[in-house]
C-alpha positions, 0 to 999 in steps of 0.5 A, spaced: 749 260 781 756 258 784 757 251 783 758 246 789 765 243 791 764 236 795 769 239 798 766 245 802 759 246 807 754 247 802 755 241 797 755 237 804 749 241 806 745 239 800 746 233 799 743 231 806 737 235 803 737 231 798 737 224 801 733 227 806 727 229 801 727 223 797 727 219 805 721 224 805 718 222 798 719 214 799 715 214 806 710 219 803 707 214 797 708 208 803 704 212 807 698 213 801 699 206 798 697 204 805 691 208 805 688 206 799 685 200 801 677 200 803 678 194 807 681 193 814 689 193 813 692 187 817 698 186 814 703 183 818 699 180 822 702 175 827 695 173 831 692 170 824 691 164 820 697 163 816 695 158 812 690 151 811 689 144 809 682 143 806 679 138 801 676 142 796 668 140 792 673 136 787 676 132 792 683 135 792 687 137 798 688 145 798 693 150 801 694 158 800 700 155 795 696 152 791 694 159 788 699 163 788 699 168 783 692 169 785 688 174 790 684 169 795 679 172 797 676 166 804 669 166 807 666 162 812 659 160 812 654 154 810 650 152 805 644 152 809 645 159 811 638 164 810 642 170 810 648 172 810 652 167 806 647 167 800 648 175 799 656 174 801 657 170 795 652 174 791 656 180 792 664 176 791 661 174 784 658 182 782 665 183 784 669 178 780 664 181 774 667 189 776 674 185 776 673 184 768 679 180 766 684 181 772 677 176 775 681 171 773 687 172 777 682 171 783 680 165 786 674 166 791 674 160 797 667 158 801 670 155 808 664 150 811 663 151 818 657 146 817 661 140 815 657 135 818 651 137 812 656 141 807 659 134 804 663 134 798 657 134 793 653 139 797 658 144 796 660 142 788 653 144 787 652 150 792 659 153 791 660 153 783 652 155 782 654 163 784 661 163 779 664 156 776 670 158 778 669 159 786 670 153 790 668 149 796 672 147 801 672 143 808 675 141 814 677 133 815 673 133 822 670 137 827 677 138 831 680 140 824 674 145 823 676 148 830 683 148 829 682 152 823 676 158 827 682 159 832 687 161 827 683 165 823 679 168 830 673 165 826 666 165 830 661 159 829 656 156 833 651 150 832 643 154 834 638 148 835 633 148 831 626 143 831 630 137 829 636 134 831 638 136 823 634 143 823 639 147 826 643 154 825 650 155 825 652 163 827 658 165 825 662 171 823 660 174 817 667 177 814 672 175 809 680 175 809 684 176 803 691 174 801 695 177 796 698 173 790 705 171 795 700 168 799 700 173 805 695 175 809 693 183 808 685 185 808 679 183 813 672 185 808 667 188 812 660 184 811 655 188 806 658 194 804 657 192 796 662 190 791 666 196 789 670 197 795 673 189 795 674 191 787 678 196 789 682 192 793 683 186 790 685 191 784 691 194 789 694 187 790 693 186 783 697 192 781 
């Protein structure tokens, strides 16, 4: 094979292939590394919950900085809930079982929407029951509480029930996941099973 001058055609030629076959390769494994999540990619998100101030069942004031490093995996629901919360944080705790060690490297928070009856105590017993590492979180007040809803586009509303104390609370039943820079990335849909979460828990630990 004729060698190449840099002067001439083809050598100038060639190289535009080649800076173009290596622009084609990058886009292609962005574009795969993208794919792989199981969970709804929200990445650069600008409509969303950036960041929080709640007090955790500890009594110590939590922000997403307070756990980089970790994937954060945040659900919103309430101790009294019949359903959903129960099987969700049944699930997240199969999940950090799956993860094995990198389980250490997640941190699973349960946001109250019910703060009048979630108190700090409720929550230190409910939240850890399902893993030691989990923790509770609550909202100063009820403004705080909407505040927070509004920028993470949380849905929750009180349903009366036989007593002014015997009352429901509807409420979205996904999760939002930040990475360990503390970025928002993921929605996880409500009960599909623990692997999918695994999986892209695995890829943002990776």
């Amino acid at each position: 094979m004729p060698r190449l001058s840099p002067a001439s055609g083809l050598f100038a030629a060639f190289r535009r292939f080649s800076l173009l076959a290596a622009l084609a390769l990058a886009v292609a494994a962005c574009g795969q590394q993208k794919a792989s999540f199981r969970n709804v990619d929200i990445t650069g998100a600008a409509d969303f919950g950036k960041d929080f101030s709640l007090t955790d069942h500890h009594g110590k004031v939590r922000t997403i900085a307070d756990f980089k490093g970790k994937a954060v995996v945040m659900f919103f629901g309430y101790t009294h809930c019949p359903d959903v919360c129960p099987t969700t944080m049944a699930e997240l705790k199969a999940v950090m079982e799956k993860l094995g060690p990198d389980a250490d490297r997640v941190q699973v928070l349960f946001v109250t929407v019910d703060p009048e009856r979630d108190t700090q105590a409720l929550l230190a017993q409910y939240v850890p029951a399902f893993d030691a590492r989990f923790l509770g979180l609550r909202p100063a007040d009820e403004a705080a509480l909407q505040k927070l809803t509004k920028d993470f586009k949380v849905f929750y509303a009180k349903v009366p029930g036989s007593s002014p104390n015997n009352y429901t609370v509807d409420h979205s039943a996904g999760s939002y996941v930040f990475d360990p820079d503390g970025k928002l990335r993921l929605f996880i849909r409500h009960g599909q099973g623990p692997d999918p979460i695994a999986h892209d828990l695995k890829q943002l630990l990776s």
